[in-house]
C-alpha positions in Angstrom: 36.0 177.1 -46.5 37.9 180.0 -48.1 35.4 181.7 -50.1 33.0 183.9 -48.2 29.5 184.8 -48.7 28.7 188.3 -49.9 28.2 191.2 -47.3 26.2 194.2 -47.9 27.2 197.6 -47.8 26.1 201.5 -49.1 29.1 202.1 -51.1 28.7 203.8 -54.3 28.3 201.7 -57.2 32.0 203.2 -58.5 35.0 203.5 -56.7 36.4 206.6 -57.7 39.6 205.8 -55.9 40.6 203.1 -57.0 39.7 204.3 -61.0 39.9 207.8 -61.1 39.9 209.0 -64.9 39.1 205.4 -65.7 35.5 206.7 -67.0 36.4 208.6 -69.6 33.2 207.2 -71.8 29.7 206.4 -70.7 26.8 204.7 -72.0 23.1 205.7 -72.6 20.5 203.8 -71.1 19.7 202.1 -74.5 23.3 200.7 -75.2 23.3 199.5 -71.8 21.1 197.3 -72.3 21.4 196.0 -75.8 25.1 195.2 -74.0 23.7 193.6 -70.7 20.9 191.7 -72.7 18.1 193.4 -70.6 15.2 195.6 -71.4 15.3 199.0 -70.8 12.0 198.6 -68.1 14.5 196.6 -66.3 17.1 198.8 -66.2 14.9 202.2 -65.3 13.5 199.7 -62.4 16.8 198.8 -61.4 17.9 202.2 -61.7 14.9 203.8 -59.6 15.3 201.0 -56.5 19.0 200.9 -56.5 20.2 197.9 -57.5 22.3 199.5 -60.3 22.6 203.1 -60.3 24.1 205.2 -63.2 28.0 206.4 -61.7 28.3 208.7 -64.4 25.4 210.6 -64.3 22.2 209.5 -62.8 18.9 211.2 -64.1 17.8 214.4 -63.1 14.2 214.7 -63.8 12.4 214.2 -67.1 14.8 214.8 -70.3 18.3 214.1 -68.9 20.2 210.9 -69.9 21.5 208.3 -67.6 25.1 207.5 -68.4 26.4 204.0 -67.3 30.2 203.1 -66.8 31.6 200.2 -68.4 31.7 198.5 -65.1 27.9 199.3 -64.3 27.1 197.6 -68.1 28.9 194.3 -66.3 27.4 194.8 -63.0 24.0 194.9 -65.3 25.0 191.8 -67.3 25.8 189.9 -64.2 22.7 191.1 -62.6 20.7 189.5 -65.5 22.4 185.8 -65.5 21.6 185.6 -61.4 18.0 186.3 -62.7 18.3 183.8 -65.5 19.2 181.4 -63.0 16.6 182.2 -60.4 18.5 183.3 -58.0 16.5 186.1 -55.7 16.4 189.8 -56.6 17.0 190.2 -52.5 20.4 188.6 -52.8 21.0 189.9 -55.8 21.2 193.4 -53.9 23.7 191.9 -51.2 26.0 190.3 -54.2 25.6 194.1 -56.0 26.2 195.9 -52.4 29.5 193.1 -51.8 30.8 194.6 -55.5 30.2 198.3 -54.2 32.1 197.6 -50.9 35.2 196.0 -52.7 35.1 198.7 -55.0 35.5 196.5 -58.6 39.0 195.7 -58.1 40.1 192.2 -59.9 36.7 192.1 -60.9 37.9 190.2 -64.1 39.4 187.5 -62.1 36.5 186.9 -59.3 34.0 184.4 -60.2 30.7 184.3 -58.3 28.7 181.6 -57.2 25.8 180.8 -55.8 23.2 177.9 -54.3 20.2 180.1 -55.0 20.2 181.1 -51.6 24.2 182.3 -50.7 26.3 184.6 -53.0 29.5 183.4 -52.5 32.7 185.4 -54.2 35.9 182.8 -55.0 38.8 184.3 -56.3 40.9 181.3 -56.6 40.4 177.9 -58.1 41.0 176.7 -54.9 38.0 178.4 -53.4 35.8 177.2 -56.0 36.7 173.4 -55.3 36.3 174.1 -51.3 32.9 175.3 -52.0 31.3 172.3 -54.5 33.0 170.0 -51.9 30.1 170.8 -49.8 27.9 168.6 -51.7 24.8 171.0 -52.8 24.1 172.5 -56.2 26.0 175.4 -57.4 26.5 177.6 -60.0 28.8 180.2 -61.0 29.6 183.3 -63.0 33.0 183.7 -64.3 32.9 187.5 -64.2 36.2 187.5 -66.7 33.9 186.3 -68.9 31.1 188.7 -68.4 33.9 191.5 -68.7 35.0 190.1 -72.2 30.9 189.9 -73.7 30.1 193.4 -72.2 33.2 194.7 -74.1 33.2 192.8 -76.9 29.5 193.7 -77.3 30.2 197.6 -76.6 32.6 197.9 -79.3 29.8 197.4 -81.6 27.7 200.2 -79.9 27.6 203.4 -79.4 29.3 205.4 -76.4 29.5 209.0 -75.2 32.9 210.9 -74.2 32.1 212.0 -70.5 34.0 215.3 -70.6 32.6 216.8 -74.2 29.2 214.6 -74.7 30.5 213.6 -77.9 29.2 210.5 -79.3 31.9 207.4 -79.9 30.6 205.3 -82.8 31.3 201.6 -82.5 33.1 199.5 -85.2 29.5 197.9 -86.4 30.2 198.5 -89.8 26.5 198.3 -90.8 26.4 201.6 -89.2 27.9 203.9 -92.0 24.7 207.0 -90.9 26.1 206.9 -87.6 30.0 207.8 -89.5 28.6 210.2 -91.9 26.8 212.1 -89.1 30.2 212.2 -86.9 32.0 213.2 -89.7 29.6 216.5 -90.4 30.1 217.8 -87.1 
């Protein structure tokens, strides 16, 4: 069988190498997960064990902001369908640790599946066929997918510019205070 089951690994959540400059706007902790579709005692929980860590700038103490990366908001989304589908927070962590060590590249076009107790990572139809040929009950997450929601979804929210802490409004155009305030500044 081609695909292979997810390793583990204490990369950083970002690969700075391979995106450098590609974070150019973060998200609080708020948008992330009106985005991901979690609460926000899931994502300070996540945070605080290290499932998903903040890459662009982590908490420091009480009254700083986390900022998450686009990529962190899918890593969050994706997190929450292997809940939905009851697959275990432990191999959760080894699917999240195998994105670290590959650093998000093609992320778009990998889709993962699992048998509830195996994160595999296909990333070719191919693959996917080899592994439901084995008989057992799968499912799968077309990350693509994922990557489309999260960024359909943050267009409508609110971001932050890294570099200058400005705030980015979103197109939701029911959100003309947001404008007005951005305009004033």
């Amino acid at each position: 069988m081609n695909s292979r089951p997810v390793s583990s690994s204490g990369f950083p959540l970002h690969d700075s190498a391979a995106d450098s400059g590609a974070d150019t706007v973060g998200y609080r902790g708020p948008t992330a997960c009106a985005a991901a579709g979690i609460t926000y005692r899931q994502l300070d929980y996540w945070a605080r064990t290290g499932l998903v860590e903040p890459s662009v700038r982590p908490a420091y103490g009480s009254g700083t902001q986390r900022l998450y990366s686009f990529k962190d908001v899918v890593v969050l989304k994706i997190v929450k369908r292997f809940l939905d589908t009851g697959v275990a927070l432990q191999n959760i962590r080894t699917a999240v640790q195998h994105l670290r060590e590959r650093g998000f590249r093609d992320l778009e076009r990998m889709t993962l599946m699992s048998d509830g107790a195996t994160v595999y990572e296909c990333s070719s139809p191919d693959e996917v066929v080899d592994l439901l040929q084995g008989g057992q009950g799968v499912f799968g997450i077309a990350v693509g997918v994922v990557w489309r929601d999260v960024e359909a979804a943050l267009s409508q929210l609110h971001g932050e510019r890294v570099d200058t802490g400005e705030t980015l409004v979103g197109h939701n155009p029911a959100d003309e205070l947001a404008r007005r305030r951005n305009r004033a500044v």
